[in-house]
C-alpha atoms as an extended CHARMM CRD file, in Angstrom:
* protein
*
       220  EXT
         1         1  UNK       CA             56.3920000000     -115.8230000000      -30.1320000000  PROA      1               0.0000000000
         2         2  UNK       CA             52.7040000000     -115.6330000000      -29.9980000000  PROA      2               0.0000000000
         3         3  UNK       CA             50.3610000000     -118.1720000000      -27.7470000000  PROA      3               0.0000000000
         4         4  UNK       CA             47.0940000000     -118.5120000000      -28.5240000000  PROA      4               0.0000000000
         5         5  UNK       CA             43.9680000000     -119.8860000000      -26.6310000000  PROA      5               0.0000000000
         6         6  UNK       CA             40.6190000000     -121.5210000000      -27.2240000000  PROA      6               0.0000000000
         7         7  UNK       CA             37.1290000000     -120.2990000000      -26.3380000000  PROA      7               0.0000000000
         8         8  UNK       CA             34.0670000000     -120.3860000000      -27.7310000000  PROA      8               0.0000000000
         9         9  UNK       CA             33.8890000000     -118.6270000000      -30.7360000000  PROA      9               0.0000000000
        10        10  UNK       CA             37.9310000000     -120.5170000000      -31.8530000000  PROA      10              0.0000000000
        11        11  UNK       CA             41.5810000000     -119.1220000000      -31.4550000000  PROA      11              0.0000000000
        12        12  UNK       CA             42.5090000000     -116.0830000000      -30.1020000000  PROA      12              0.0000000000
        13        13  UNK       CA             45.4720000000     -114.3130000000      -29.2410000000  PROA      13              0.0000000000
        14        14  UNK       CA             46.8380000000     -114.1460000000      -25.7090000000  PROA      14              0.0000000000
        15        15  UNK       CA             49.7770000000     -111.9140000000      -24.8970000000  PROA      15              0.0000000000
        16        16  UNK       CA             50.2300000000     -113.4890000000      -21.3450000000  PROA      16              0.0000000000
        17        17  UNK       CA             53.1040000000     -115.8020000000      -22.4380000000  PROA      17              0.0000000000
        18        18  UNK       CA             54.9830000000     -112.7250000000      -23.8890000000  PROA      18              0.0000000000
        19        19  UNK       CA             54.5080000000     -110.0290000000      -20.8870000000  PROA      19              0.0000000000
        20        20  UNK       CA             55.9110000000     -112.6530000000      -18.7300000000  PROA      20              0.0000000000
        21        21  UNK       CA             58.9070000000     -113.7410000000      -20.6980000000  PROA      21              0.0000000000
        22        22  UNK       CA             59.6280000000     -109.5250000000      -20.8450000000  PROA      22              0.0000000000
        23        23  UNK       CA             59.2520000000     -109.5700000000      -17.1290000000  PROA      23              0.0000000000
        24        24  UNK       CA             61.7380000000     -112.6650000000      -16.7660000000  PROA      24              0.0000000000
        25        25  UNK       CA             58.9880000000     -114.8560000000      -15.6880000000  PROA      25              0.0000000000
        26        26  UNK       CA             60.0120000000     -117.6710000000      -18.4920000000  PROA      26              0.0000000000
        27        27  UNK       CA             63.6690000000     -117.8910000000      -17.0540000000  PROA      27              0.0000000000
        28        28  UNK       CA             64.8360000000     -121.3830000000      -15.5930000000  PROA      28              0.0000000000
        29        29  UNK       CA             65.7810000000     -119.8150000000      -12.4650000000  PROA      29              0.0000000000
        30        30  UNK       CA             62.6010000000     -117.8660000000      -11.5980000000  PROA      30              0.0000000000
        31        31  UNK       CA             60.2690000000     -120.9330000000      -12.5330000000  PROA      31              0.0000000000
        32        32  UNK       CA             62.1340000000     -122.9890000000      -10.6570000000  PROA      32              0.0000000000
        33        33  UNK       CA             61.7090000000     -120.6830000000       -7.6930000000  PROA      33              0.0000000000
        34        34  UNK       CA             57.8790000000     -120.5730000000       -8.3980000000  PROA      34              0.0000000000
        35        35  UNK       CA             57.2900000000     -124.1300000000       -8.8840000000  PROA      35              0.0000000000
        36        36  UNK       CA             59.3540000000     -125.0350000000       -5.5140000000  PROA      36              0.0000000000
        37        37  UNK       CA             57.2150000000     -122.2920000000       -3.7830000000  PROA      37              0.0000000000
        38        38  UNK       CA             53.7200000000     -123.8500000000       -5.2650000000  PROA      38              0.0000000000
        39        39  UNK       CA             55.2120000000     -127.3740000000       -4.1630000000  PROA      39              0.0000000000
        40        40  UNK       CA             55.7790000000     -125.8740000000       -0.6470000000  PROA      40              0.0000000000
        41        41  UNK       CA             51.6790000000     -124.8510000000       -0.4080000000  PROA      41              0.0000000000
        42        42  UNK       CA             50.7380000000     -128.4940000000       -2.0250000000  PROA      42              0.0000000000
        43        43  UNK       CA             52.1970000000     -129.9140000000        1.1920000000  PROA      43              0.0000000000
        44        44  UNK       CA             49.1850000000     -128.7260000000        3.1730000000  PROA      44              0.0000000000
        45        45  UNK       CA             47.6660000000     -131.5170000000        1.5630000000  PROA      45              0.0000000000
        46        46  UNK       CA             49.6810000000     -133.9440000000        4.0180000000  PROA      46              0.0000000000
        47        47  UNK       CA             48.6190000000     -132.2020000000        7.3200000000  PROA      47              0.0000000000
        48        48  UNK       CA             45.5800000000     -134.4510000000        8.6840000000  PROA      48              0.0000000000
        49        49  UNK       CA             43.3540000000     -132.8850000000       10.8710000000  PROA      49              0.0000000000
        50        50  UNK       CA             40.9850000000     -134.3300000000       13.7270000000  PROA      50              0.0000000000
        51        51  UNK       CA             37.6220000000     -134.5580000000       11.6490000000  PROA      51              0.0000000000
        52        52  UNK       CA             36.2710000000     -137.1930000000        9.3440000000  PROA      52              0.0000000000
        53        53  UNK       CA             35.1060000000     -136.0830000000        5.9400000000  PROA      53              0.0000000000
        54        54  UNK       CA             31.2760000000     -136.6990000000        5.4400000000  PROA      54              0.0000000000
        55        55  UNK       CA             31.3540000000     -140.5290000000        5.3120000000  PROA      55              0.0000000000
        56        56  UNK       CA             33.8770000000     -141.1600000000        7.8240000000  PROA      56              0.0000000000
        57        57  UNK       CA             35.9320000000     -142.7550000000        5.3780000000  PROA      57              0.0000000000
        58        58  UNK       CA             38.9100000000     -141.1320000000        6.1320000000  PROA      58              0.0000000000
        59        59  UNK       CA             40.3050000000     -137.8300000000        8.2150000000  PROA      59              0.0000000000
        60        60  UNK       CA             40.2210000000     -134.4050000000        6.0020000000  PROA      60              0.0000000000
        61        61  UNK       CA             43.5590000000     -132.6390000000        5.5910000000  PROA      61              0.0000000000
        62        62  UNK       CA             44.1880000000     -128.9070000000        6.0240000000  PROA      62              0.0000000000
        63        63  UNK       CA             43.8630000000     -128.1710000000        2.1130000000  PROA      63              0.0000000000
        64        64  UNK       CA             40.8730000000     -129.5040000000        1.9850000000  PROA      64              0.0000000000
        65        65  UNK       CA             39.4390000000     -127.7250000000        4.7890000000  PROA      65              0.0000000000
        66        66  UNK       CA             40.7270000000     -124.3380000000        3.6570000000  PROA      66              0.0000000000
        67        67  UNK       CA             38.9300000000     -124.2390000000        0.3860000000  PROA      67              0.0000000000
        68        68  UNK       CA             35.6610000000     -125.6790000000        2.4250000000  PROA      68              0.0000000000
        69        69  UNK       CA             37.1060000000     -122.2410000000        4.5160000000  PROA      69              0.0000000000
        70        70  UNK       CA             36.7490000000     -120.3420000000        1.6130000000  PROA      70              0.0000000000
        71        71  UNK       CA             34.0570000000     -121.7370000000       -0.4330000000  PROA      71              0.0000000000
        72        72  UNK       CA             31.5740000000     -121.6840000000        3.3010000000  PROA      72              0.0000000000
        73        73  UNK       CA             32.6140000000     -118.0060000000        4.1190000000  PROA      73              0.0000000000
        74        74  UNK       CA             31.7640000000     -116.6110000000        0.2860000000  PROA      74              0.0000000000
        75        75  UNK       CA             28.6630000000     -118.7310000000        0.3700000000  PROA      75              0.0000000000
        76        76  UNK       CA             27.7630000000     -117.3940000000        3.9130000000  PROA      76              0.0000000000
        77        77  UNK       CA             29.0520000000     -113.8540000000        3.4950000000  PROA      77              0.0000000000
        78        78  UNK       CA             26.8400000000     -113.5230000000       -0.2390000000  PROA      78              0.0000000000
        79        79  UNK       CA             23.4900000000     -115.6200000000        1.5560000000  PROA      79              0.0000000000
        80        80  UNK       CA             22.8590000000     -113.3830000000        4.5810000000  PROA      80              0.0000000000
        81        81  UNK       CA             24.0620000000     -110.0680000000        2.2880000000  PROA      81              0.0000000000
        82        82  UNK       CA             26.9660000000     -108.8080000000        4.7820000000  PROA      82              0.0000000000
        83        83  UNK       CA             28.9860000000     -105.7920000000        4.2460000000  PROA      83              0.0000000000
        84        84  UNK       CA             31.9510000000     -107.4930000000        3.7180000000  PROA      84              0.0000000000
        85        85  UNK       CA             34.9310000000     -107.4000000000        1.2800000000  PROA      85              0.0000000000
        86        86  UNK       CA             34.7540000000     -110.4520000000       -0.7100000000  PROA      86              0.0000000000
        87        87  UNK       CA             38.4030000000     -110.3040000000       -2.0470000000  PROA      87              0.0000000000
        88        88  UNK       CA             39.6430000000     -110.1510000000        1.4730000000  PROA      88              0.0000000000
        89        89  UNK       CA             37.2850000000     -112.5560000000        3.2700000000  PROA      89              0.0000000000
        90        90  UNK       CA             38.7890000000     -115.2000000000        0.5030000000  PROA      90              0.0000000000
        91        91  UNK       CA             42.4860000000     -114.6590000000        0.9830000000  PROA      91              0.0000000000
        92        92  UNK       CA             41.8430000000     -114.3580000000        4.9620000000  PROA      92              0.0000000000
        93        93  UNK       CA             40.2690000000     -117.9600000000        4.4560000000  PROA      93              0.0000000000
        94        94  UNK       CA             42.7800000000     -119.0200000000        2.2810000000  PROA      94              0.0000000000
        95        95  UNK       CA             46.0850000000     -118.1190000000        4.0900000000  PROA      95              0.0000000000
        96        96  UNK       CA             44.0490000000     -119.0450000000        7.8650000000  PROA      96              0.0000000000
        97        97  UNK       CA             45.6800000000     -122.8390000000        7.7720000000  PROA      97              0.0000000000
        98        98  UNK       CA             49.3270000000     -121.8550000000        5.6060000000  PROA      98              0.0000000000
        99        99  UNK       CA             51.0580000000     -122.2350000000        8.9090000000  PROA      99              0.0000000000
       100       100  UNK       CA             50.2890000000     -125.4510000000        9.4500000000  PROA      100             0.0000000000
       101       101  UNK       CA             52.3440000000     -126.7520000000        6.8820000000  PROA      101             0.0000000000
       102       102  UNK       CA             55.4030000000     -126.6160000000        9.0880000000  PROA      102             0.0000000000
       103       103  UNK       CA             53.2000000000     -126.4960000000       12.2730000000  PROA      103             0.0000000000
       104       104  UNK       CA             50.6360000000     -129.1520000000       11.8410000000  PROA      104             0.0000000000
       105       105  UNK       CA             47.3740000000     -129.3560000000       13.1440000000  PROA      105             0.0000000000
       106       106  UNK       CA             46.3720000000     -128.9590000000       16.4160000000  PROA      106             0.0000000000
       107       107  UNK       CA             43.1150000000     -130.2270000000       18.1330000000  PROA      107             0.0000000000
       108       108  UNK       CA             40.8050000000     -127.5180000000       19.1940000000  PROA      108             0.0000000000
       109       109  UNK       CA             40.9510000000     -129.0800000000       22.7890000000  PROA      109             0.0000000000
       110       110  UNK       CA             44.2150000000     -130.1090000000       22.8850000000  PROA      110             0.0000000000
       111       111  UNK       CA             46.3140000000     -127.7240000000       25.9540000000  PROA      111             0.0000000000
       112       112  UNK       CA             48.5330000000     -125.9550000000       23.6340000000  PROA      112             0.0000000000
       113       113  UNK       CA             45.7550000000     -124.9000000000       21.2360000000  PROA      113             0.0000000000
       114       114  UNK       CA             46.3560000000     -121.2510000000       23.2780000000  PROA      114             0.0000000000
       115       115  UNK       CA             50.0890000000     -121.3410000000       21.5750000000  PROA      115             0.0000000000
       116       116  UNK       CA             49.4110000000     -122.9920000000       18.2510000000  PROA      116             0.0000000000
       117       117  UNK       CA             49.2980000000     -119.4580000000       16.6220000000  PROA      117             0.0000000000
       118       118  UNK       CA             53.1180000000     -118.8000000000       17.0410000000  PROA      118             0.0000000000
       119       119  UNK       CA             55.1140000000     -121.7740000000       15.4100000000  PROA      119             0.0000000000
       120       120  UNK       CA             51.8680000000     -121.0760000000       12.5840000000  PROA      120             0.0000000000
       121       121  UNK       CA             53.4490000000     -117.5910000000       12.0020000000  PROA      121             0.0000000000
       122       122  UNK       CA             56.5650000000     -118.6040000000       11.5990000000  PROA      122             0.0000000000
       123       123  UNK       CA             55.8010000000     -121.0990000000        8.9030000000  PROA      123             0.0000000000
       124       124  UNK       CA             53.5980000000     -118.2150000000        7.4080000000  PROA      124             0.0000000000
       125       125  UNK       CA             56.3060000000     -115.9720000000        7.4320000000  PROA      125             0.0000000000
       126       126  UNK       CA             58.8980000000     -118.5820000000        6.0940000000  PROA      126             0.0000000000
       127       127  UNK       CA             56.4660000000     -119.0760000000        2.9170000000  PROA      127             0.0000000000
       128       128  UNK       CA             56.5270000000     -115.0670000000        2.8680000000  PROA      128             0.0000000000
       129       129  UNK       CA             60.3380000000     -115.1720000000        2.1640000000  PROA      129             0.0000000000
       130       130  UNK       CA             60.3440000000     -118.2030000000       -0.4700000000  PROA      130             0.0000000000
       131       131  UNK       CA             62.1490000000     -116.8510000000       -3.2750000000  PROA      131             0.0000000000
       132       132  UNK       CA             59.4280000000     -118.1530000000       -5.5030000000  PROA      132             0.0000000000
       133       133  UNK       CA             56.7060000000     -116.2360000000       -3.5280000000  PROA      133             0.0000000000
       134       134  UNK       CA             55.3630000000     -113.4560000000       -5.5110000000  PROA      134             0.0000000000
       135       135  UNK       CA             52.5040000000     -111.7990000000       -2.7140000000  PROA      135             0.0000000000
       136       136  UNK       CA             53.9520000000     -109.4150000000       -0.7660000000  PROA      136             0.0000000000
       137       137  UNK       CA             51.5150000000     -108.9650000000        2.7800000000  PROA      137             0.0000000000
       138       138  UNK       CA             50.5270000000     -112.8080000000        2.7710000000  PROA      138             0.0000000000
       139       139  UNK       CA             52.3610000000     -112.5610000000        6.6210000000  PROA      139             0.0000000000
       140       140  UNK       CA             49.6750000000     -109.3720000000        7.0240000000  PROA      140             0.0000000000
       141       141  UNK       CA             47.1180000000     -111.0710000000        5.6170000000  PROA      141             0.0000000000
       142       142  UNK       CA             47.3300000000     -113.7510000000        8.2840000000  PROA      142             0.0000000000
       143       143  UNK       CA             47.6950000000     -111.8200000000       11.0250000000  PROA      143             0.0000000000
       144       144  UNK       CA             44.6170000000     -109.5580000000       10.2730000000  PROA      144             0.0000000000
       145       145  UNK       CA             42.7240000000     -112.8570000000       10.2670000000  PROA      145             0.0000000000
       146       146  UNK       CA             44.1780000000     -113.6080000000       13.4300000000  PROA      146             0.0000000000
       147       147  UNK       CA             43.7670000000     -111.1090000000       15.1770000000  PROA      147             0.0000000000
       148       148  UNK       CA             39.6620000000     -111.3950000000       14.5010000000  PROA      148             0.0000000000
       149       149  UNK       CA             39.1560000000     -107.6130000000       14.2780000000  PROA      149             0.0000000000
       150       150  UNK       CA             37.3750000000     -106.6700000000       11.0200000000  PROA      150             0.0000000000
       151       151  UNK       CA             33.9270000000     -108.1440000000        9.8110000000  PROA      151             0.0000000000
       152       152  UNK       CA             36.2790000000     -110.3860000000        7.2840000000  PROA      152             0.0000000000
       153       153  UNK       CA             38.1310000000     -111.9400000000       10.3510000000  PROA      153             0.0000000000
       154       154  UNK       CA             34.8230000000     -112.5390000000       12.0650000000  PROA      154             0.0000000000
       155       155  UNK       CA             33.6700000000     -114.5390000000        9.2610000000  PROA      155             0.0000000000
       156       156  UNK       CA             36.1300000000     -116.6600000000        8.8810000000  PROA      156             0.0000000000
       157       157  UNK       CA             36.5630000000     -117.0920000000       12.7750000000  PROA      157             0.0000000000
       158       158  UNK       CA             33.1410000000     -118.3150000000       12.4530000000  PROA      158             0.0000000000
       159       159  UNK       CA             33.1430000000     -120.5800000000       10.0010000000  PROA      159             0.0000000000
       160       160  UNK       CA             36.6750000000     -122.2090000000       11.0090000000  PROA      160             0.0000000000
       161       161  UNK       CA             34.1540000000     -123.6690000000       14.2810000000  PROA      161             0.0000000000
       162       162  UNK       CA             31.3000000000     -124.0380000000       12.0920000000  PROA      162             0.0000000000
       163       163  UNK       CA             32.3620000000     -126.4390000000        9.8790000000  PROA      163             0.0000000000
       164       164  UNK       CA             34.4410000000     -129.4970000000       11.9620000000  PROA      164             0.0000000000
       165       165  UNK       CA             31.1210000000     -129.1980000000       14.1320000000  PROA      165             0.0000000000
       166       166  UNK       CA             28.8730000000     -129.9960000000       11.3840000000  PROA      166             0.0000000000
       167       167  UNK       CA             31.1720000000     -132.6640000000        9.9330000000  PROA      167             0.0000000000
       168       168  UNK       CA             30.8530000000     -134.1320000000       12.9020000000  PROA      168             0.0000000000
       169       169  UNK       CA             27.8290000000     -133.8880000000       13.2710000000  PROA      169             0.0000000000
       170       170  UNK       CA             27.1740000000     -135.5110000000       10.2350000000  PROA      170             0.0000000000
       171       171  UNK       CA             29.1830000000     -138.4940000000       10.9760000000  PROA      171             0.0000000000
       172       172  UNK       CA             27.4060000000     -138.9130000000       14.4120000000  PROA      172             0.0000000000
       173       173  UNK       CA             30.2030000000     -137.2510000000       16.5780000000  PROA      173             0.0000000000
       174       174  UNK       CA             32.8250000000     -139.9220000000       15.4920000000  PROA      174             0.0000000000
       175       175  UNK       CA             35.9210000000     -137.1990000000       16.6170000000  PROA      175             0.0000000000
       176       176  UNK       CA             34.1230000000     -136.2790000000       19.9110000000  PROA      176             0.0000000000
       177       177  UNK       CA             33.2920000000     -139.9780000000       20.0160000000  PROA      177             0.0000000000
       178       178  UNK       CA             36.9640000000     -141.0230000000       19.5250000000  PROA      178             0.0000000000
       179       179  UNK       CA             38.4430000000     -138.0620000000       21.7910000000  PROA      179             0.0000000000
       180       180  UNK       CA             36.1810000000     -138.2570000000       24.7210000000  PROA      180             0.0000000000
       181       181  UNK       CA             35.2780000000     -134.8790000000       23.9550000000  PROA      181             0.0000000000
       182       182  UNK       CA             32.7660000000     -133.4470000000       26.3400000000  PROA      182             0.0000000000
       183       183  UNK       CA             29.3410000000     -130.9460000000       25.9460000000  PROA      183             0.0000000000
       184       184  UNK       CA             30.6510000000     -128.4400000000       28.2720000000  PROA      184             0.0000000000
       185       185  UNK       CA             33.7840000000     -128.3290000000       26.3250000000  PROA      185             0.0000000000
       186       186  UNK       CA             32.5320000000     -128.1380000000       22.2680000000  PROA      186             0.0000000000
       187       187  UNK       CA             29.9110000000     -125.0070000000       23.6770000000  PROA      187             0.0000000000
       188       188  UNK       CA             32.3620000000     -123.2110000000       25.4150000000  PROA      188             0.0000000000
       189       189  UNK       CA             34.7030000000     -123.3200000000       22.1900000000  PROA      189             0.0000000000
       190       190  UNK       CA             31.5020000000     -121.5780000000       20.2110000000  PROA      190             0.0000000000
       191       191  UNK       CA             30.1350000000     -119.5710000000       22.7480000000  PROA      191             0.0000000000
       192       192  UNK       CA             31.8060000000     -116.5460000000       21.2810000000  PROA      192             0.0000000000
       193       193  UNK       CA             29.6740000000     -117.4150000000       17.9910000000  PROA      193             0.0000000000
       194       194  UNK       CA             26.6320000000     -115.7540000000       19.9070000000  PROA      194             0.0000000000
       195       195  UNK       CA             27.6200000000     -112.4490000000       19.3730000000  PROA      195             0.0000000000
       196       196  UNK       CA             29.1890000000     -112.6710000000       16.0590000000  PROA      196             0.0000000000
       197       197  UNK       CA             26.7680000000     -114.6890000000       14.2310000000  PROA      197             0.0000000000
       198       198  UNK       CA             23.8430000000     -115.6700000000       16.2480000000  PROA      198             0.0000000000
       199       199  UNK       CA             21.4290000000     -117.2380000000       13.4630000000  PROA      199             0.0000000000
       200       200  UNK       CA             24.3080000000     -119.7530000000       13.4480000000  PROA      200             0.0000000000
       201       201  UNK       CA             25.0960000000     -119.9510000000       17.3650000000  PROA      201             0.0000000000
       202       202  UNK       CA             21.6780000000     -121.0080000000       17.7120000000  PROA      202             0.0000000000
       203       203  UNK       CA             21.5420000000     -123.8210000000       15.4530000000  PROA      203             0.0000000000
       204       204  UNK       CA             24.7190000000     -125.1150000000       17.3830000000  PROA      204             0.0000000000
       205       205  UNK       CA             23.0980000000     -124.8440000000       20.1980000000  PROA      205             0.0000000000
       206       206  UNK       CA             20.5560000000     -127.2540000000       19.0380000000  PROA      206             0.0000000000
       207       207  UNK       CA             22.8300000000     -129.4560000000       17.4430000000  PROA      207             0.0000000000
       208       208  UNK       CA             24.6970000000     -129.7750000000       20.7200000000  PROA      208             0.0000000000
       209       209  UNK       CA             21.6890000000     -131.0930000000       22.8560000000  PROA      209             0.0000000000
       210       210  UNK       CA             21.0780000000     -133.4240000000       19.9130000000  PROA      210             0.0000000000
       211       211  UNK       CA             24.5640000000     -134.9630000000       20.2520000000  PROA      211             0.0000000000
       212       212  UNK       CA             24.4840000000     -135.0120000000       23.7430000000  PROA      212             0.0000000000
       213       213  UNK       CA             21.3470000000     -136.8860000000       23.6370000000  PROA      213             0.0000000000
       214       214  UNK       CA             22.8910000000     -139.4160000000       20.8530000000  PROA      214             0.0000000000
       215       215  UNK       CA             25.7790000000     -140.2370000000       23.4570000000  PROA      215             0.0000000000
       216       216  UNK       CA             28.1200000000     -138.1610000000       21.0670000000  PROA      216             0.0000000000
       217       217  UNK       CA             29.3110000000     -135.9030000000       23.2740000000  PROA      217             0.0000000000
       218       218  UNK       CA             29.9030000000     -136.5140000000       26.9730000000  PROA      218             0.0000000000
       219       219  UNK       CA             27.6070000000     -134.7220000000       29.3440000000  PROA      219             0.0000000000
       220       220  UNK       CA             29.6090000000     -133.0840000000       31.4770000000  PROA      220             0.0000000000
């Protein structure tokens, strides 16, 4: 059986439908593995992390933030021209949160942020074994990104700080307001942006004096 599809110019042919049912794609069994395994990722969805979405309607979840992940660290990565592997930098941002989906999400100043990256691997590498899980390094994709050594890594690193700052930033500190978060501790967590990035340290930098002059961040 042929499938067709429609673009511009009408209806074309499209062998997809057939190379998959010759691989055994179309098979109850297999797309029932898939379709479990693609329900397993949409429960990142229900992981709520510690900033407010621009608004401060409500608290962003993990999914959300990953695509901002991705979607920042192309953007970024493509503005400023950096010899970087695009295809990796986007599956480094996409896989960075998978973990928490068994894990949750912990607060970047909370005391066992230093251990958070464990019980994350294991839910990485129990989504690696999902019978319905068709990508083979996704484990060695997120420890590459963990372990922050290539330019990709970096990136992402980067961005992961850059962009709960500037939400909360742009909802006047509302987390740090709510936390009792304090100046010494939100520039210590981005010091190590300096050397990475430092076109972007710097504007944190101001940003921080600027909150910390608003009463958003405790100065101390």
């Amino acid at each position: 059986m042929s499938s067709v599809s429609v673009n511009g110019n009408g209806y074309t042919n499209n062998s997809v439908v057939n190379n998959t049912k010759e691989n055994g794609v179309d098979s109850a069994d297999t797309m029932h593995d898939i379709t479990q395994f693609l329900l397993q990722l949409d429960a990142l969805k229900h992981i709520e992390r510690r900033s407010y979405i621009t608004g401060g309607t409500r608290l962003e979840n993990s999914a959300e933030h990953s695509w901002h992940l991705a979607m920042a660290s192309w953007a970024i990565a493509t503005y400023f021209n950096l010899p970087i592997n695009h295809e990796r930098l986007l599956k480094m941002a996409l896989v960075h949160d998978l973990g928490e989906i068994d894990a949750g999400d912990t607060f970047l100043y909370a005391p066992q942020r230093s251990e958070a990256h464990l019980a994350e691997r294991q839910g990485v590498m129990r989504l690696q074994n999902h019978s319905g899980h068709g990508i083979s390094d996704l484990v060695e994709i997120w420890d590459a990104q963990e372990s922050g050594v290539s330019a990709e890594a970096k990136l992402v690193k980067v961005v992961d700080r850059l962009l709960p700052f500037l939400l909360n930033i742009s909802t006047q500190g509302r987390t740090w307001q709510d936390l009792g978060v304090t100046r010494t501790q939100v520039a210590g967590a981005h010091a190590f942006i300096s050397s990475d990035f430092p076109p972007i340290h710097h504007w944190i930098q101001a940003q921080i004096e600027y909150a910390t002059k608003m009463g958003w961040l405790i100065d101390k």
